[in-house]
ZAROPA-835433 format. One line per 8 residues: their letters; for each residue x, y, z of C-alpha. Coordinates in nm, 2 decimals. Example, Ala and Ser with C-alpha at 12.3 -4.5 7.8 and 13.67 -1.06 7.14 Angstrom:
2
as> 1.23:-0.45:0.78 ~ 1.37:-0.11:0.71
***
This chain:
571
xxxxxxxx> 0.00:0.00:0.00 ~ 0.12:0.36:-0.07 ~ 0.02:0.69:0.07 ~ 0.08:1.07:-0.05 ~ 0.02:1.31:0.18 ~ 0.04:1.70:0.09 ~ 0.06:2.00:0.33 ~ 0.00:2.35:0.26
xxxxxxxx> 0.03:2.63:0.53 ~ -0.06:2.99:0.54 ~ 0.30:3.06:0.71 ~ 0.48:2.79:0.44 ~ 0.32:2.57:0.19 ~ 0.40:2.23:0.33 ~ 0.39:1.90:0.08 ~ 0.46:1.58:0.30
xxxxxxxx> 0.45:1.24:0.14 ~ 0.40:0.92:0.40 ~ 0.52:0.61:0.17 ~ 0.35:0.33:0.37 ~ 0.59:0.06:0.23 ~ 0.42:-0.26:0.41 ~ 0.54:-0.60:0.40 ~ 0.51:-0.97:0.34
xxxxxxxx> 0.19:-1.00:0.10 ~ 0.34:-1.32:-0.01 ~ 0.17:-1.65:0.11 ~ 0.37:-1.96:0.19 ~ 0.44:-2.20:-0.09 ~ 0.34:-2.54:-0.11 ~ 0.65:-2.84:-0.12 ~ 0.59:-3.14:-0.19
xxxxxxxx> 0.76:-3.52:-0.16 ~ 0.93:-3.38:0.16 ~ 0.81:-3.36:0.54 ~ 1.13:-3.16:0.61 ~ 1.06:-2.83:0.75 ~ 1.18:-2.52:0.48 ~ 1.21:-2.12:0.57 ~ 1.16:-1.85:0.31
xxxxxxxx> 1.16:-1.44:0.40 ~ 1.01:-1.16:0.25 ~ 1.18:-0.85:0.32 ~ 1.00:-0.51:0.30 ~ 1.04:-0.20:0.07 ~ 1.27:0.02:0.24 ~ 1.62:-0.10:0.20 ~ 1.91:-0.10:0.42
xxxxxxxx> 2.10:0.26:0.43 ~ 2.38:0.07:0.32 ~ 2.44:-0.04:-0.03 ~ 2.29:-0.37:0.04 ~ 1.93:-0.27:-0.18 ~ 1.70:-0.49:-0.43 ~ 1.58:-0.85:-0.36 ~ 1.48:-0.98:-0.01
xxxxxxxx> 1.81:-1.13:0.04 ~ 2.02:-0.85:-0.01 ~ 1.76:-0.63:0.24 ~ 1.85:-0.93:0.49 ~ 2.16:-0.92:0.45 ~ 2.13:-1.32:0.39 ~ 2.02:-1.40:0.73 ~ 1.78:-1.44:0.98
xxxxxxxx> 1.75:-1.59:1.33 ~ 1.47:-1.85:1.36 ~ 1.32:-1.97:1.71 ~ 1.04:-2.25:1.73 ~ 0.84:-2.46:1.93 ~ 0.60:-2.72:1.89 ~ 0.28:-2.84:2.08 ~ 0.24:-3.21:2.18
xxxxxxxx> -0.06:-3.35:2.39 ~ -0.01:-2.98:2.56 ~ 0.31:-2.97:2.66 ~ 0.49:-2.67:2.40 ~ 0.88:-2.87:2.31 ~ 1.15:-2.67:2.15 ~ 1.23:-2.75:1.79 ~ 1.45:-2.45:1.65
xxxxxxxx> 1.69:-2.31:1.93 ~ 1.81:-2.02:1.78 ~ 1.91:-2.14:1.47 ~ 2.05:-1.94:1.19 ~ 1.90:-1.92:0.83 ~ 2.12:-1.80:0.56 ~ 2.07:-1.78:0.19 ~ 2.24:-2.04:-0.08
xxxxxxxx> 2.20:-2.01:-0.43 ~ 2.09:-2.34:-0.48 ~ 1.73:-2.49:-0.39 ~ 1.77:-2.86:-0.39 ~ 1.85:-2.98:-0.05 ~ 1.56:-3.17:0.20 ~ 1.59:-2.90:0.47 ~ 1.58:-2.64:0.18
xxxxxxxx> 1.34:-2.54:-0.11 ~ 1.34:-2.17:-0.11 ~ 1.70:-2.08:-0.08 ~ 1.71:-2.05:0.27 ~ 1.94:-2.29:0.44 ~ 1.94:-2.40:0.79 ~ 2.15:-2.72:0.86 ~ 2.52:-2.70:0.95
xxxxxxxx> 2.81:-2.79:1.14 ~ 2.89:-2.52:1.48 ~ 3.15:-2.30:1.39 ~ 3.13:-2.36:1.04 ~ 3.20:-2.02:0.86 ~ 3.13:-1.76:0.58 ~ 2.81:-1.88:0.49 ~ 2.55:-1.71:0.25
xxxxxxxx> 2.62:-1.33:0.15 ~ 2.59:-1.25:0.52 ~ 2.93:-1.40:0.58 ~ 2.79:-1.62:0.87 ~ 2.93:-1.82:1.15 ~ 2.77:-2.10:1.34 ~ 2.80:-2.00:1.69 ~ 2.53:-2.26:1.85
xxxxxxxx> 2.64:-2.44:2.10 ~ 2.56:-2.79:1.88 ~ 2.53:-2.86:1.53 ~ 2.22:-2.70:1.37 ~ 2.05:-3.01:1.21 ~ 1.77:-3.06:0.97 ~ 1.41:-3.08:1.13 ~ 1.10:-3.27:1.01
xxxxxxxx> 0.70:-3.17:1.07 ~ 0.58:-3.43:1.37 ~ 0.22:-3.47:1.30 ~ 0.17:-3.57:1.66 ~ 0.19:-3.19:1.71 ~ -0.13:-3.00:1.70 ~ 0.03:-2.67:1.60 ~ 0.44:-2.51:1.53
xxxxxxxx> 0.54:-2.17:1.67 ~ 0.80:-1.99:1.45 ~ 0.94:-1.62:1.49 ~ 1.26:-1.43:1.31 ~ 1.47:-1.15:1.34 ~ 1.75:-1.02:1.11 ~ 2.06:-0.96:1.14 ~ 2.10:-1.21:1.35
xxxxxxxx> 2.32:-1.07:1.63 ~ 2.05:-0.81:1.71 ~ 1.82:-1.10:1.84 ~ 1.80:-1.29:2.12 ~ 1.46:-1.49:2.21 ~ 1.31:-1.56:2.57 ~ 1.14:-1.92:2.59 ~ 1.14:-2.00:2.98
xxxxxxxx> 1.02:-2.36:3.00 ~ 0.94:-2.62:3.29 ~ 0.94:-2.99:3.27 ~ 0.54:-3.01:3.28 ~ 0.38:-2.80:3.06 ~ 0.64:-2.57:2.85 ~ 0.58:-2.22:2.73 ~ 0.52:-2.06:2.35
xxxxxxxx> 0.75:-1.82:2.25 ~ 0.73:-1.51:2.44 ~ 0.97:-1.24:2.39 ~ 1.26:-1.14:2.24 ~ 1.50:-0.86:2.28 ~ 1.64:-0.66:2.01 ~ 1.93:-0.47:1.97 ~ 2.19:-0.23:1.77
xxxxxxxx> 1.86:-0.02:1.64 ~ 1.96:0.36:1.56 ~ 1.84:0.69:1.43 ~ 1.95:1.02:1.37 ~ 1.79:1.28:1.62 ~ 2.01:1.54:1.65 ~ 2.23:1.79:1.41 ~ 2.56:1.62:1.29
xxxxxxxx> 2.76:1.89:1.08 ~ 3.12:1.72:1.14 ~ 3.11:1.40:1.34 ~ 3.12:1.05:1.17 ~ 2.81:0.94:1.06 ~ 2.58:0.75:1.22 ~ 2.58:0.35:1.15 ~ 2.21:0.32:1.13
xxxxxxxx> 2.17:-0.02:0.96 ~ 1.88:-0.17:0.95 ~ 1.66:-0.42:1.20 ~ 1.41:-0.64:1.06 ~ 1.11:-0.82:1.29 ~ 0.92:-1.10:1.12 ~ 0.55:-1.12:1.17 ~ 0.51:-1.42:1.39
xxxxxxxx> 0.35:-1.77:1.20 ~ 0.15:-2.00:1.35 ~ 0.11:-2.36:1.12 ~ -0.15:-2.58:1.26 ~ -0.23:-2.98:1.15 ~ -0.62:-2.90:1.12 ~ -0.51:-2.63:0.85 ~ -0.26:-2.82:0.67
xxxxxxxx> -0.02:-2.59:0.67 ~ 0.28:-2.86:0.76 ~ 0.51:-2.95:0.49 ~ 0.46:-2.55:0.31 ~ 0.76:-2.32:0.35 ~ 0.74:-2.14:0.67 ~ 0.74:-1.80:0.51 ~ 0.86:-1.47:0.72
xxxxxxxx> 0.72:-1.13:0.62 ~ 0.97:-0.94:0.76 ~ 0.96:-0.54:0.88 ~ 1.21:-0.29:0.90 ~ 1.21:-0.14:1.27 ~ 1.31:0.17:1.18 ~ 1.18:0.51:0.94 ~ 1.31:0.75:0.69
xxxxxxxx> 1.26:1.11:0.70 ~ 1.34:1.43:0.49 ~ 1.25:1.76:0.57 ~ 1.28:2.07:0.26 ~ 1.23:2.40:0.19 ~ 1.22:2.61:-0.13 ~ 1.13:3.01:-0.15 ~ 0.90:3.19:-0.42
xxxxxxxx> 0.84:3.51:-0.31 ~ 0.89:3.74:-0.62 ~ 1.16:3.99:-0.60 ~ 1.35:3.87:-0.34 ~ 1.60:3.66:-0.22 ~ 1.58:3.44:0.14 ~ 1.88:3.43:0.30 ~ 2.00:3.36:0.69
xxxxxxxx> 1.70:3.15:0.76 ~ 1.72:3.04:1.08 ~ 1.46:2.78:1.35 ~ 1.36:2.77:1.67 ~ 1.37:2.50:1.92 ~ 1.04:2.38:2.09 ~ 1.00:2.64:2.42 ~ 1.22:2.91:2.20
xxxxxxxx> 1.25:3.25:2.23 ~ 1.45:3.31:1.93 ~ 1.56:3.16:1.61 ~ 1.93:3.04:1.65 ~ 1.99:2.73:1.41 ~ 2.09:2.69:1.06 ~ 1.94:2.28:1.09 ~ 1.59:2.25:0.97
xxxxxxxx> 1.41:2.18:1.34 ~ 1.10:2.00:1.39 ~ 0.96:2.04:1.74 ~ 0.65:1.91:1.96 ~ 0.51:2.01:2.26 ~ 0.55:1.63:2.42 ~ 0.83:1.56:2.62 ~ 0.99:1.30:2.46
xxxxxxxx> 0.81:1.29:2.10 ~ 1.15:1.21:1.89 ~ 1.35:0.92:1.96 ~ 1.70:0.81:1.90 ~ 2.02:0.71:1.92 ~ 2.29:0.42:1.86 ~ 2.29:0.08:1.96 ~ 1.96:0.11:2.11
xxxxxxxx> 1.77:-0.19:2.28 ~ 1.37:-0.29:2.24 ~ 1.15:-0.56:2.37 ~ 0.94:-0.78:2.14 ~ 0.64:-0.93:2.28 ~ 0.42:-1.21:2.06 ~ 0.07:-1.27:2.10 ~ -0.04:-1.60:2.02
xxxxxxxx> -0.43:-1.53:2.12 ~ -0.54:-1.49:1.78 ~ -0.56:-1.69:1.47 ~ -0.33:-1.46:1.30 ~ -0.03:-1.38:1.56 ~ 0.06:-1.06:1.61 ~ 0.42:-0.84:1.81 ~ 0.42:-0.53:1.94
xxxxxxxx> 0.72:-0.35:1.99 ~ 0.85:-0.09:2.26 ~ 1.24:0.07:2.33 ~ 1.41:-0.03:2.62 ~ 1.45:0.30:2.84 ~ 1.84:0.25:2.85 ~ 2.13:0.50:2.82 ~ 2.19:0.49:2.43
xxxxxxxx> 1.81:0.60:2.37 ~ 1.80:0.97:2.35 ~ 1.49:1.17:2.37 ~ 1.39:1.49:2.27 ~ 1.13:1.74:2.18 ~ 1.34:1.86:1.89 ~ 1.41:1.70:1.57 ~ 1.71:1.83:1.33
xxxxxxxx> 1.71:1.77:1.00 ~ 1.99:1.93:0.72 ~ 2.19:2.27:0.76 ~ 2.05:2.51:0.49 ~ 2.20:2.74:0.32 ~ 2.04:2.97:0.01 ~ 1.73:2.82:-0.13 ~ 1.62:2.75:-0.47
xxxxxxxx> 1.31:2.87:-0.61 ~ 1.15:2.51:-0.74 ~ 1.09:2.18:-0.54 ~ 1.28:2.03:-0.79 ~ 1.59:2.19:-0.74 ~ 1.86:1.92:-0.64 ~ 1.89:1.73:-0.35 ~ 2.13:1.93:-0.11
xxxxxxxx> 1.93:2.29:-0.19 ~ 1.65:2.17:-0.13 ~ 1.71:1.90:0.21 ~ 2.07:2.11:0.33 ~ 2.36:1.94:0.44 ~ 2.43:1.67:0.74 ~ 2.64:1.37:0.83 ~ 2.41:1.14:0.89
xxxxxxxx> 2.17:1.25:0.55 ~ 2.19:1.01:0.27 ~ 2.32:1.27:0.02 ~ 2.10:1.11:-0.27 ~ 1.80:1.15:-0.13 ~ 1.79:1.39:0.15 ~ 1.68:1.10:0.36 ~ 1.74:1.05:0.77
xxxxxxxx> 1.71:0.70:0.94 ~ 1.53:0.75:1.23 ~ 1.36:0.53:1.49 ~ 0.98:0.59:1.46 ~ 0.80:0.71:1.75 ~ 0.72:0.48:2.05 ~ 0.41:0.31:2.01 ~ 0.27:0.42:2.34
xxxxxxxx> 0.31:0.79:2.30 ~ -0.01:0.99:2.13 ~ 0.01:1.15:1.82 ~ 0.12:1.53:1.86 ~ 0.09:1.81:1.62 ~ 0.52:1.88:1.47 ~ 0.57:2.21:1.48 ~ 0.81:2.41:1.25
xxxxxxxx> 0.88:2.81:1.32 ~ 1.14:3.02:1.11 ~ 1.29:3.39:1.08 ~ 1.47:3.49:0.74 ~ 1.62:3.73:0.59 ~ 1.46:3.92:0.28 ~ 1.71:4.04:0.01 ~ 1.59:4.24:-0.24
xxxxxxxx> 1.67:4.14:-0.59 ~ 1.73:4.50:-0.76 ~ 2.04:4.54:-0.61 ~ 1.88:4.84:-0.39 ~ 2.06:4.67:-0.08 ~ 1.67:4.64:0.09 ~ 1.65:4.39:0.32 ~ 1.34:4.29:0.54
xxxxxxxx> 1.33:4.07:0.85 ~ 1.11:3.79:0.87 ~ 1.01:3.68:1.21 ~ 0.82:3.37:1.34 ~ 0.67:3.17:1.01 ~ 0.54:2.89:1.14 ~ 0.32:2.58:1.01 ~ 0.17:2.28:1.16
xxxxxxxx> 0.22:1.93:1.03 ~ -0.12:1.80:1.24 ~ -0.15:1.53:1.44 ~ -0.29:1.31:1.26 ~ 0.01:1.26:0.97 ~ 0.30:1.35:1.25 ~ 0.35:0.99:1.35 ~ 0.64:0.81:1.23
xxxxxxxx> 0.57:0.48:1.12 ~ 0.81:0.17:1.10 ~ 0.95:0.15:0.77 ~ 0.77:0.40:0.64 ~ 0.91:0.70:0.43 ~ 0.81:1.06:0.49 ~ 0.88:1.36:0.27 ~ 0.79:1.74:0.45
xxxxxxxx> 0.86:2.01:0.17 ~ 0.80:2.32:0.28 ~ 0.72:2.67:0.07 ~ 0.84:2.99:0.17 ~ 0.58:3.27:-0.03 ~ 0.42:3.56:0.04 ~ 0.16:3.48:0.19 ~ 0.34:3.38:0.53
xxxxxxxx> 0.23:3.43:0.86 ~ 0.57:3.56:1.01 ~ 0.56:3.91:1.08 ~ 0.80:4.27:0.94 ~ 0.74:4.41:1.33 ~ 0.77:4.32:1.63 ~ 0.64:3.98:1.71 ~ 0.32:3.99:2.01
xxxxxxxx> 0.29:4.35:1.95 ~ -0.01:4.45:1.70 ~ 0.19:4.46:1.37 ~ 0.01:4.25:1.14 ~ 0.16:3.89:1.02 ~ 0.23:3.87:0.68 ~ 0.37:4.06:0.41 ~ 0.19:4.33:0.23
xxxxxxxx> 0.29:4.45:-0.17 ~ 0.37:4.84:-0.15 ~ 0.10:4.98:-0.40 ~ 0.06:5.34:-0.50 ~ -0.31:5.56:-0.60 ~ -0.40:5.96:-0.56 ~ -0.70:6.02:-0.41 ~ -0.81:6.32:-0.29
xxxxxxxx> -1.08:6.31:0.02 ~ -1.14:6.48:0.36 ~ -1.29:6.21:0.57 ~ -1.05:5.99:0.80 ~ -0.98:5.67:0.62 ~ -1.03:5.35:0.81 ~ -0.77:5.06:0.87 ~ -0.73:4.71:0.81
xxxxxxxx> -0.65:4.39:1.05 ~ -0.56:4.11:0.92 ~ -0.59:3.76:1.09 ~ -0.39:3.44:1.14 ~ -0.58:3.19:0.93 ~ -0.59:2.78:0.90 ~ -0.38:2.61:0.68 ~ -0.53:2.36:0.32
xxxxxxxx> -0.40:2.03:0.33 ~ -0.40:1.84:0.03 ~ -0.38:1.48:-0.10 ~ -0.40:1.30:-0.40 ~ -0.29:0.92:-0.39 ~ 0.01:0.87:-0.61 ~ 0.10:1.27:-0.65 ~ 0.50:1.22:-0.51
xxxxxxxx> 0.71:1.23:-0.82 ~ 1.04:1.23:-0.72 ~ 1.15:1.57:-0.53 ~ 0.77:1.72:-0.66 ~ 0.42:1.68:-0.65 ~ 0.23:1.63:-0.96 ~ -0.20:1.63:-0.91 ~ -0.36:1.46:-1.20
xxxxxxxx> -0.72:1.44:-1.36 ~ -0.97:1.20:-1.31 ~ -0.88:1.11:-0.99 ~ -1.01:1.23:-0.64 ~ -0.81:1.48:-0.40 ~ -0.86:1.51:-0.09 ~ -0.83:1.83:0.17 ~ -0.84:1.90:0.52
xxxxxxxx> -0.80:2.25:0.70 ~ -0.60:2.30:1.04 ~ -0.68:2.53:1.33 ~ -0.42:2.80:1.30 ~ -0.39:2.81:1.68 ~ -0.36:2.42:1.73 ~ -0.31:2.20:1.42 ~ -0.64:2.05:1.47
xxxxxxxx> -0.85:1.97:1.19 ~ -1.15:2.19:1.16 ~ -1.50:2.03:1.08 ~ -1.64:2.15:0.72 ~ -1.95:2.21:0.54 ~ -2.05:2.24:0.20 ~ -2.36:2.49:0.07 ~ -2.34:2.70:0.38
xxxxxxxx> -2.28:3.07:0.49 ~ -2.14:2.89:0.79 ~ -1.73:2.93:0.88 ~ -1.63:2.61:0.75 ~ -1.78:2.62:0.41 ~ -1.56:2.48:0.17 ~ -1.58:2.52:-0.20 ~ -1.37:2.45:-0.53
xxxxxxxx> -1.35:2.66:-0.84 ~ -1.19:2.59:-1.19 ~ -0.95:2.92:-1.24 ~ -0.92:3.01:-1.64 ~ -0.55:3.09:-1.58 ~ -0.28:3.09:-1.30 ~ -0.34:3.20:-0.97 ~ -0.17:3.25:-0.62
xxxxxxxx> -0.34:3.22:-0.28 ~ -0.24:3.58:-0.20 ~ -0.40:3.71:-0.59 ~ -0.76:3.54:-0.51 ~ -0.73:3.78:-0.15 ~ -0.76:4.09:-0.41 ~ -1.16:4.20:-0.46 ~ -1.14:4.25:-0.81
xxxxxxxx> -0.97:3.88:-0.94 ~ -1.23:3.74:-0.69 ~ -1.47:3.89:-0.90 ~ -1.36:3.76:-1.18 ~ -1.23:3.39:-1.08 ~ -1.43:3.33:-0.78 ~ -1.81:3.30:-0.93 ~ -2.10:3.01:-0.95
xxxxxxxx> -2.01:2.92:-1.33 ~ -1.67:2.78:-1.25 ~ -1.79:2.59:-0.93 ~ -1.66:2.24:-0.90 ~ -2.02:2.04:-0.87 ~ -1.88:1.72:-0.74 ~ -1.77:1.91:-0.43 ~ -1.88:1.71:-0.08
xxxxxxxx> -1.79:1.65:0.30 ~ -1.80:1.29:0.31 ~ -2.00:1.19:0.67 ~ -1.74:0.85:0.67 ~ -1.39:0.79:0.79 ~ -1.12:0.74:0.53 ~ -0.77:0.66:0.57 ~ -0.62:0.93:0.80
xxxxxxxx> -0.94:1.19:0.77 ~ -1.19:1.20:0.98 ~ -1.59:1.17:0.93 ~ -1.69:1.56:0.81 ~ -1.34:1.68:0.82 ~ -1.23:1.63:0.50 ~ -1.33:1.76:0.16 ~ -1.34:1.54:-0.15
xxxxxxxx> -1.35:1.66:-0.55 ~ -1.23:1.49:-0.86 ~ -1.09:1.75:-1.12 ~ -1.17:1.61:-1.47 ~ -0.99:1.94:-1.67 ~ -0.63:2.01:-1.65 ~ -0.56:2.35:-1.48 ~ -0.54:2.58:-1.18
xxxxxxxx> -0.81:2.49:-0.90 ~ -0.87:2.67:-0.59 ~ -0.93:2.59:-0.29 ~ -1.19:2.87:-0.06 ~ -1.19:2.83:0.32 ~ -1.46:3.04:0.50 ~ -1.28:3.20:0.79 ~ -1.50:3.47:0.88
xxxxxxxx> -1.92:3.46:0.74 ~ -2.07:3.83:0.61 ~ -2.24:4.04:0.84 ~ -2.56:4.22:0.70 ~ -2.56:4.56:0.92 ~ -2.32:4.71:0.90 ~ -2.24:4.54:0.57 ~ -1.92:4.35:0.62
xxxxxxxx> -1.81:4.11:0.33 ~ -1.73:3.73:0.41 ~ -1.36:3.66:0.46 ~ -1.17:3.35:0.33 ~ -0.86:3.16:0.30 ~ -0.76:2.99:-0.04 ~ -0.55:2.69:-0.13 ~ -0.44:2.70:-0.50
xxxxxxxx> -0.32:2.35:-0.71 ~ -0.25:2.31:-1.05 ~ -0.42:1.98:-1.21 ~ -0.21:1.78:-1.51 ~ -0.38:1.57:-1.79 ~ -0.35:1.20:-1.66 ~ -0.12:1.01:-1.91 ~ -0.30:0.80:-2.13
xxx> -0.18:0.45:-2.21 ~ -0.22:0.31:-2.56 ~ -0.28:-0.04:-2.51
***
């Protein structure tokens, strides 16, 4: 399964993509003319950060570790005492029909590509399905040093398999300009399998769908604000008073949010309740796990104008980044902890491009990645990419005072009048989130015709998701409109181009608030069009309803994408 999932921010126009790379879809195979019992592992999509990339063997690293037990008239017998798997190029042997090999001499070395050794205390020797056993237990873990299974047992009754602890898991959690980079190889848990006689499942391969125990994350920013320059941009740390970092920062207001670390331990605990088995997984609070409510990505320096722009403008710099694709390795977030709203928050610098040597300060962007898409998932990718335009919500002044947030295009007019004119406040207001499935393209997002996006908008104050309506003069009305040419968030503001844009004949009728649950979005939170024309669409928020007497127009906030033609295949 794959998930997009795209941000946009009145402060900075956030695109995040969550590419939910889940594993072991692959059933077991059926041998036959043997009772021996055979291994096979599936290995998930996201590869090692190493070179090691491409089939299931090279994303093991050749190996696994393999525990199992067996259940006889009620009493639960070891079969596999930690025995090591490793993968052989040939599939012809009793104790192995799917490459996977499991019967050798102790201290036999160098086998499979894993370059193993047989450090058992006996020989490992081939094993054969007892059909005086009502059911096998069987759990794996690669590499195979990292593992190390917990099967107490008594001389009455036995035990299944009921924990194991893990080891050497790390992740990049804090800024790393100069020190070596962090060894953050990976750590794969197999789902556990249960074979039972009633099912028939002895003599098939005991297949392992393995999962990779850690995430990958990239944070990026790009500028489009039209004569000028950003330089010096600078983040804050979560409780900060001021910006003072060059790293990309990623904060939360929960102690303890981002994990990680080197060489860090976790318990595995199996649940055999159910007809399909199921682990759950949780760090061990040791000294190596480091926790934080700050999370650094790259050290950036000028940015490009396009999210296309090559890797190191758009991601910065670090150790411990994977300087082909921006990427970090971290340790997802502990399964016990709630999801929390990431913060980001920004000053920058201004330069004006007509070589006038004008310069504004920037102070206190900030956007909301909400809770909702903030939790790192095991081996799951995540992609933030963050615009810098005009219409940010950082403020020229002085920040708390009452100098408006955003920035405001010097115009120019002669009128001459004797009555007091009025002023203008503006507002902080919620931030569009988009999604299409499928829209990631490399370092971009592309939105394509004929197939549905979806939208949600966040509280400015908190990064929840606001509740919408459709056909109302309600705040929360949502609407989309077909624009006849290119348009910015900040243009549709102006009275006279919403005259001309924003009108009934360019209304997008299949417009709705689904009432259900889907994916990530919740029931009337989410808006849901399908754009059948290529073009410009926008997006309109009500923020603030009309008021009759005195006669006060509607306010809203806009959300603008651009739509391509979907390819069309000739058969």
């Amino acid at each position: 399964m794959r998930k997009y999932l795209i941000f946009a921010a009145s402060a900075l126009a956030l695109a995040s993509c969550s590419s939910d790379d889940f594993l072991g879809e692959n059933p077991g195979n059926v041998q036959n003319a043997t009772t021996a019992i055979n291994f096979g592992g599936e290995a998930g999509k996201i590869t090692r950060a190493t070179s090691n990339e491409g089939t299931d063997v090279e994303k093991l690293d050749g190996q696994f570790k393999v525990y199992g037990v067996k259940n006889v008239n009620g009493f639960w017998q070891r079969v596999f005492v930690n025995y090591s798997v490793w993968d052989v190029a040939d599939k012809n042997t009793t104790s192995n029909t799917n490459g996977w090999e499991y019967v050798g001499k102790k201290g036999t070395t160098g086998l499979g590509t894993g370059n193993i050794t047989l450090n058992g205390p006996e020989d490992q020797t081939i094993k054969y399905w007892d059909y005086s056993a009502s059911e096998y237990n069987f759990v794996a873990g690669s590499p195979i040093d990292a593992f190390a299974y917990n099967t107490p047992h008594d001389a009455t009754s036995g035990t299944k398999i009921t924990d194991a602890t893990v080891s050497k898991l790390a992740g990049h959690i804090y800024a790393n300009e100069a020190g070596p980079a962090l060894e953050a190889n990976p750590v794969y848990i197999a789902d556990p399998v249960k074979a039972k006689k009633d099912n028939n499942d002895y003599k098939k391969t005991v297949t392992f769908n393995f999962q990779r125990q850690q995430s990958m994350v990239r944070v990026g920013f790009y500028e489009t604000i039209p004569g000028y320059t950003i330089t010096d941009i600078k983040f804050y740390e979560a409780d900060g008073t001021s910006a003072t970092s060059n790293n990309v920062i990623l904060t939360s207001d929960t102690e303890g949010y981002f994990v990680g670390g080197t060489n860090v331990s976790g318990k595995v605990t199996y649940d055999w309740t159910t007809a399909t088995p199921s682990y759950t997984f949780a760090y061990t609070d040791n000294t190596n796990l480091k926790k934080s409510k700050n999370w650094y990505a790259g050290k950036l320096g000028a940015l490009e104008n396009t999210s296309t722009a090559q890797v190191e403008y758009l991601y910065g710099t670090d150790k411990d980044m994977a300087t082909a694709t921006g990427y970090f390795t971290v340790l997802p977030t502990p399964a016990l902890t709630n999801a929390s709203a990431i913060l980001i928050k920004c000053d920058y610098t201004l330069t004006a491009d007509d070589h006038s040597g004008e310069v504004i300060n920037v102070k206190g962007a900030t956007a909301a990645i909400p809770a909702a898409f903030s939790k790192w998932e095991a081996n799951t990718r995540y992609t933030y990419l963050f615009k810098i335009s005009d219409n940010t919500n950082g403020t020229t002044g002085t920040p708390g005072s009452t100098d408006p947030s955003g920035l405001y295009p010097i115009t120019f007019d002669a009128v001459v009048q004797e009555v007091e004119q009025g002023t203008t406040t503006t507002v902080a207001t919620p931030s569009i989130t988009t999604y299409q499935d499928g829209s990631v393209v490399g370092n971009t997002i592309e939105y394509k015709t004929g197939k549905a996006i979806y939208a949600t908008v966040a509280n400015e104050t908190d990064g929840t998701l606001n509740e919408l309506k459709t056909n109302s003069t309600e705040i929360g009305n949502v609407q989309v409109y077909k624009l006849s040419k290119e348009r910015t968030e900040a243009d549709l503001q102006i009275k006279a181009i919403a005259k001309d844009e924003i009108k009934d004949a360019n209304k997008v009728t299949s417009t709705e608030v689904p009432a259900t649950v889907f994916g990530n979005f919740e029931a009337n939170k989410y808006l849901k069009f399908t754009p059948e024309a290529e073009g410009y669409y926008a997006i309109q928020y009500l923020t603030k309803a009309a008021i009759a007497d005195p006669a006060t127009p509607a306010a809203y906030t806009y959300k603008v994408v651009y739509v391509k033609a979907a390819t069309t295949v000739v058969p």
